[in-house]
N, C-alpha and C positions, 0 to 999 in steps of 0.2 A: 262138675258143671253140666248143665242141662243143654241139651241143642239149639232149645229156643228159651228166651226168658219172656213172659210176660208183659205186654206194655203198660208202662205207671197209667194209674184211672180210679176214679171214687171207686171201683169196684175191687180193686186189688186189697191183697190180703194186707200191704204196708199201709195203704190208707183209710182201715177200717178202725172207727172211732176218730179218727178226726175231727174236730168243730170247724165247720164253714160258716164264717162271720157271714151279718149283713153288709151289703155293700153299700161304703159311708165312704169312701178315696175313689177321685178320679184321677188316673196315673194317666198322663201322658208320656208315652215312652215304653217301650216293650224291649227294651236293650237288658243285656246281663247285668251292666251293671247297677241300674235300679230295682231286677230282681235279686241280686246277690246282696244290695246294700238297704236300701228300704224297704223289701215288700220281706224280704229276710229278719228284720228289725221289727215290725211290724208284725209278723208272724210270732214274736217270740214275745211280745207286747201282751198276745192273746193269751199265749200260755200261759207265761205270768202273774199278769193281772187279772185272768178271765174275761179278758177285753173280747170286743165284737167289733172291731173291723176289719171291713172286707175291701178289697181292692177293686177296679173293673179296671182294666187295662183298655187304651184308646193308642192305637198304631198314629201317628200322626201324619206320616206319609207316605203315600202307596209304595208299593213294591217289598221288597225285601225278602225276609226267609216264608216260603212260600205254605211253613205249615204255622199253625194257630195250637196255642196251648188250649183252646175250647177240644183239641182229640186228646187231651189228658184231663178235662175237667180242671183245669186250672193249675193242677197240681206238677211240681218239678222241685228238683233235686238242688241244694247248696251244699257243698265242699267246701271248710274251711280249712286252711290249711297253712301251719306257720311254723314256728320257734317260741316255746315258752322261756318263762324268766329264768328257768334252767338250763338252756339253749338246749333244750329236748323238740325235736321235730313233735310236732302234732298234728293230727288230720280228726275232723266232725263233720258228720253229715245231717244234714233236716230237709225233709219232708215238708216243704212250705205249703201254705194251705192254705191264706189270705186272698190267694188271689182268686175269683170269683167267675168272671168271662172275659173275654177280649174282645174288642170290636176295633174296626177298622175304619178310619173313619173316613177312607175314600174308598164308598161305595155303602157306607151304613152312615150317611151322617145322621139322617133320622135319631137314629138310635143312639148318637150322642144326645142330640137335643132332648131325644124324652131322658134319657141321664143328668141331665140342665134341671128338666123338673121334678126330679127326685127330692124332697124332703130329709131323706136320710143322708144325701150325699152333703158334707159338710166341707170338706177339705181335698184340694186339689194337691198333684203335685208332678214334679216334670223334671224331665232330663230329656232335652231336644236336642242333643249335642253340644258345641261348644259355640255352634252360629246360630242356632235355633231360637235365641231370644234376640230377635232382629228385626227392626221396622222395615215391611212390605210396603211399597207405595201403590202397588199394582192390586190387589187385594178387593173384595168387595162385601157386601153385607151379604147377599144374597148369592155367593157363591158354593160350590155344596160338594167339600168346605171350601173355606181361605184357605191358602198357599199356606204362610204362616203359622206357627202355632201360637206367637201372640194376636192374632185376629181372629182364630178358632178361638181361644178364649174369652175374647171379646162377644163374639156372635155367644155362646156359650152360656158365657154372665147375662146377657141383654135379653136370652132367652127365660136365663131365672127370674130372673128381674121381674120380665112380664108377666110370667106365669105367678108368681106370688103377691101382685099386685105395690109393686115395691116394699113389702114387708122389710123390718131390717136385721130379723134376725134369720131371713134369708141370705143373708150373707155367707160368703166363703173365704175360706181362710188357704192361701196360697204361698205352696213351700218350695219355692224353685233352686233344683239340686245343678245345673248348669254350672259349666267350670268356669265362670266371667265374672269378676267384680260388683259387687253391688246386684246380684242377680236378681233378688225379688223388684229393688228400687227399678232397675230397668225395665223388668216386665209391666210394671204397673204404669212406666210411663209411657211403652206403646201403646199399651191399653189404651188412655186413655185418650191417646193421639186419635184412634184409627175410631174411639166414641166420639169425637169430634169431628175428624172426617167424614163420617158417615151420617149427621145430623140426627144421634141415637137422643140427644136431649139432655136440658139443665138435668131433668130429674133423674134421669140415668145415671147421667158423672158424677153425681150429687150424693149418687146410692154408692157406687163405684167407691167415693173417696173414702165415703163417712163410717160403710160397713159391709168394708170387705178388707180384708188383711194382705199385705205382700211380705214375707218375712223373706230378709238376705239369710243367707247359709254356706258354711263352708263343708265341702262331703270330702272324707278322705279314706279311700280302700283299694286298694289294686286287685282289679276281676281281672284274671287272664280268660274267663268265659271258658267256653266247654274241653273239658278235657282229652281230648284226640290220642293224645298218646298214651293216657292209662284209660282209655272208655272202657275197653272189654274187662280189665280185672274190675272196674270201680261197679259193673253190670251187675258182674257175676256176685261180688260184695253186696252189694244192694236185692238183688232179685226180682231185679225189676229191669226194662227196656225205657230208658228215660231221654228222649230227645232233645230236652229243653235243661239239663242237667249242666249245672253250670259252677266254676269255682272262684275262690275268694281269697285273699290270703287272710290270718287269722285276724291280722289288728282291724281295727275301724272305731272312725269317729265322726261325729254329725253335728254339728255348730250352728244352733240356731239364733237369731238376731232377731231377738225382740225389746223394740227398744221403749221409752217412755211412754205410754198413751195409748200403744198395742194390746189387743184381747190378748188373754194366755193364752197359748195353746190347746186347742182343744184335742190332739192328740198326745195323749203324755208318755211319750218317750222317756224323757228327761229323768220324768218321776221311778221309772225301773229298772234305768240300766246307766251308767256313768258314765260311757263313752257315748251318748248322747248330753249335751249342754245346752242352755236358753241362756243367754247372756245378752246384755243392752249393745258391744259393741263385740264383734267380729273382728273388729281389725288385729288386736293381741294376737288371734288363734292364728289369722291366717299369717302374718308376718312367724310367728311360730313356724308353721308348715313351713313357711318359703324361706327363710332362713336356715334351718338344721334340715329340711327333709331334702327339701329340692337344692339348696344352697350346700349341702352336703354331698349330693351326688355330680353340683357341677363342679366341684372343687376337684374332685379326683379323678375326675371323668379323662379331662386329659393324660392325667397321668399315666392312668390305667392305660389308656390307649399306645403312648409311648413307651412302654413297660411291657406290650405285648400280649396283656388281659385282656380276656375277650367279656367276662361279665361282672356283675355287681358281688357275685354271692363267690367268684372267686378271686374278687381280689379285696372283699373285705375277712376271708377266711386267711389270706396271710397277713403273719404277724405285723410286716410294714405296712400294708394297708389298715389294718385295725388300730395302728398306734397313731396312723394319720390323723383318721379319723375321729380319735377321741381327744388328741392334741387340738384337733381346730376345730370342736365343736366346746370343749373346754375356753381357751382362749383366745379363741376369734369370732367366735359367732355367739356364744350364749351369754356372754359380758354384756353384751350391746341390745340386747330385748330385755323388753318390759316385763314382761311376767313374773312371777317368784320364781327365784331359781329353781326351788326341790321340782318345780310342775314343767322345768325347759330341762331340768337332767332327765326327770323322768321319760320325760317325750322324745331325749335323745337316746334313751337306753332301749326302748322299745323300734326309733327308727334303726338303728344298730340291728337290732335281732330282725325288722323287716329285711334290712339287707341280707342277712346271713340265709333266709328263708329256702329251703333246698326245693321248695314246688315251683319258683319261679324262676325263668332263666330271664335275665334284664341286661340286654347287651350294650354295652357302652357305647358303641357304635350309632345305634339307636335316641340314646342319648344326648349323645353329640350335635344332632340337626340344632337350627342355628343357636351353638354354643354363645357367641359373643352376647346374644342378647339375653339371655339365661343369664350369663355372668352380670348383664347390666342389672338385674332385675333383682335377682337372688342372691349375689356376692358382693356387688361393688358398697353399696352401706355402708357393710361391716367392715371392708376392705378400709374405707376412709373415716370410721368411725375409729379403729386401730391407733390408725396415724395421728388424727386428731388428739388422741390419749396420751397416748406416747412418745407420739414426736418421733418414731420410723414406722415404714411399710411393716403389715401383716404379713410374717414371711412363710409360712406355710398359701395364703392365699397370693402371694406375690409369686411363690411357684407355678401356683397355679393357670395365673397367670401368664408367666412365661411358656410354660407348655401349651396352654391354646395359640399360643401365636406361632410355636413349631410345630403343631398342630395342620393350623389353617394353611400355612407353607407348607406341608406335606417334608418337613425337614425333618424326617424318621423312618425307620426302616419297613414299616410296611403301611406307609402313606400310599402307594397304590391300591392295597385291597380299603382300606380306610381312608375313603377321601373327604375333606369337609364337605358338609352337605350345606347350603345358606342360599340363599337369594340371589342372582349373578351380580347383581349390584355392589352387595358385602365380599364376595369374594373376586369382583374385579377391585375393589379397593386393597383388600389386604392384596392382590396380588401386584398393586403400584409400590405399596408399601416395604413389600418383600423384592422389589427391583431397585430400593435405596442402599439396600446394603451391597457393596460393593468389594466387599470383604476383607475395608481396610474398616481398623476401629472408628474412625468418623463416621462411614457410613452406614455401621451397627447402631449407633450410636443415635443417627440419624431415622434409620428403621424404628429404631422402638420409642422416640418421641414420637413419631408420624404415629405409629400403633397407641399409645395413649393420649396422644392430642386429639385422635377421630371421633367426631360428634354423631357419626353414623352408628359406631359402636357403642360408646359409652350414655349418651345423650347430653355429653359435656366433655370439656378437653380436661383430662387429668395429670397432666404432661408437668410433673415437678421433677426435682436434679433429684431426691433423694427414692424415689419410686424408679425412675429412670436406670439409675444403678443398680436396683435390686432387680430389677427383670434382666439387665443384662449379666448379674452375675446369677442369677441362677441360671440364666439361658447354658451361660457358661457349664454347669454344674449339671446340667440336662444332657448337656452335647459332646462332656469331654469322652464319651466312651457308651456304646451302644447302652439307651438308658433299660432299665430294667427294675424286680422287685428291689435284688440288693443293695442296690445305686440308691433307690429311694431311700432304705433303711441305713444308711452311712449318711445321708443328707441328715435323718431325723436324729444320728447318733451326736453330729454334732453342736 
């Protein structure tokens, strides 16, 4: 290895021959994970298909990491990095090239606006965080920019608008990658708010509604971002000095909603790679996701915790965590979704090997912040979709169950270093709750009705006799004896 490496630059010997698209994407959002997941996707779009799109990257608010990918010409490093279908670690790296320049847009908004009247710019797209698509009251037309990034987009369209003279196939087409519900439907309704508010005009809203797109979408990839602890081998691998170098794990998927009456796409993903999808309804994909991916991880989360596992990849590599895990993604959770089966095994088989993935450490602990509402979200459905069938609780999730409540009463052995982490509100509740039992069986008894009657938790009282007793005997079966992996694996034997 050399003393010094070289910094990545169009001039470097690794990005000689590359294609720099025209720039046709305006990306708001300059975080990893939209270059790890779209501008990544995107790049491989070019390859592929011989496509020409190019990115311009728009900062959306001031401050942050104080250097710019314009001292690399756009260009930086993705690391994929996973477990294939053989449960063989794998690691790839690309050389992304899509992205064009970056501007800032506190302190260049100019130069967004002439990006407004670009011709070639056809397609928006954003990842503002998870609060980012949020009506500003405070906000103004002529501020430079808006707070906001849905009123940046506003000022943005009203500027294309103008400058095309309302033409309509000046329109753009918007792909909000945001981790919030109905993300395109909500950006388009601030939008439209703040064209109202500001007296932008019939004919503006008009343009707004009739031809300009908001597609929902679900993004699913886990970017742990720059690699700190292998930077200097992954350098010396590379031969290159890359500041903006960023990793991925291997899977990904991109769920776009375009429903009746929608222009297609004018970027086709869809069309070159199968882990991108256009489908009329999103709801399928994401209840998918949140049921086995996330609904999978809060299921066991307690356990793990109570069991003295500290991460995801080490307690789905023992054999009692792995037989959990395919017991109640087999018969508690994938009975109860819609999809075709062979498309919900598969997506379990793949979230399986996400777990297993040895690039990322995913601490349960972490996972754990506020548990109960997770379970409201992610578990309880299936939890009472079970019952409903069968006529008893889901007993792998009725464990579950009872472990977040020893859990949240820290009634485990290293409830000190692992404290609930929740809202004071939630956890001065459960700790009323955990002052009922009195440590005669009445007031056991009386504890875990109060814990499944609470509408704080649940957002309904779930409090029947036959749930009732399966939480307190597994509680039982949790607590006769410091719990751990083995303890779990003599639950599942019987």
């Amino acid at each position: 290895m050399t003393t010094a490496i070289a910094r990545l630059g169009a001039d470097h010997p690794a990005a000689r021959g590359l294609r720099r698209p025209t720039p046709r994407i305006l990306q708001f959002g300059e975080g990893n994970f939209l270059r790890a997941f779209f501008d990544w996707k995107v790049d491989r779009l070019n390859e592929r298909a011989d496509g020409d799109w190019g990115v311009v990257i728009v900062r959306p608010i001031a401050g942050g990491n104080p250097a710019s990918l314009n001292e690399q010409d756009g260009l930086y490093t993705v690391i994929s990095r996973g477990v294939d279908e053989t449960g063989e670690a794998v690691s790839d790296s690309r050389l992304v090239a899509c992205v064009r320049q970056e501007v800032r847009s506190h302190g260049e908004w100019d130069r967004v606006l002439d990006l407004a009247r670009n011709p070639d710019i056809t397609v928006v797209v954003s990842n503002t965080t998870d609060a980012g698509i949020a009506y500003a009251p405070a906000v103004a037309y002529h501020d430079s920019p808006p707070a906001s990034f849905p009123a940046k987009l506003t000022r943005v369209l009203h500027e294309r608008w103008r400058h095309a003279g309302g033409a309509p196939d000046a329109g753009l087409q918007m792909i909000a990658c945001e981790l919030i519900d109905r993300n395109g439907e909500e950006l388009r309704r601030i939008v439209l708010r703040h064209a109202d508010e500001w007296g932008l005009g019939p004919a503006f809203i008009t343009w707004v509604k009739d031809h300009n797109a908001f597609y929902n979408t679900l993004v699913d990839r886990i970017v742990p971002g720059f690699p700190a602890a292998d930077a200097d081998a992954l350098r010396a691998e590379l031969g290159y000095d890359d500041r903006f170098m960023t990793t991925g794990e291997a899977f990904h998927l991109f769920v776009i909603e375009r429903k009746p009456g929608m222009p297609a796409l004018r970027l086709p993903l869809a069309e070159h790679e199968s882990e991108t999808i256009v489908t009329e309804d999103v709801t399928p994909y994401k209840a998918r996701k949140v049921a086995i991916l996330n609904g999978a991880h809060t299921a066991l989360c307690p356990l793990a915790m109570l069991a003295g596992v500290e991460t995801v990849g080490e307690a789905v590599r023992t054999p009692a965590g792995a037989r959990f895990l395919d017991r109640l993604l087999s018969q508690e959770i994938i009975p109860f979704l819609d999809l075709p089966k062979a498309d919900l095994e598969d997506f379990a088989a793949a979230v399986l090997r996400r777990f297993r993935n040895p690039y990322i450490r995913h601490l349960w602990h972490d996972i754990s912040l506020n548990g109960l509402v997770k379970v409201q979200t992610r578990a309880l459905d299936r939890l009472l979709a079970y019952t409903a069938r069968f006529g008893r609780p889901a007993p792998l999730l009725t464990l579950s169950l009872a472990a977040w409540l020893l859990f949240y009463l820290g009634r485990f052995p290293n409830a000190a270093t692992l404290p609930a982490r929740d809202s004071e509100a939630i956890l001065a509740r459960v700790r009323a709750i955990g002052a009922l039992d009195d440590g005669t069986p009445e007031g056991r008894q009386a504890m875990v009705g109060a814990f499944l009657a609470e509408p704080a938790f649940w957002g309904r009282s779930m409090d029947e006799p036959a749930l009732r007793t399966a939480v307190l005997d597994s509680m039982d079966d949790l607590s006769a004896a410091p719990f751990s992996v083995d303890r779990l694996s003599m639950i599942l034997d019987r």
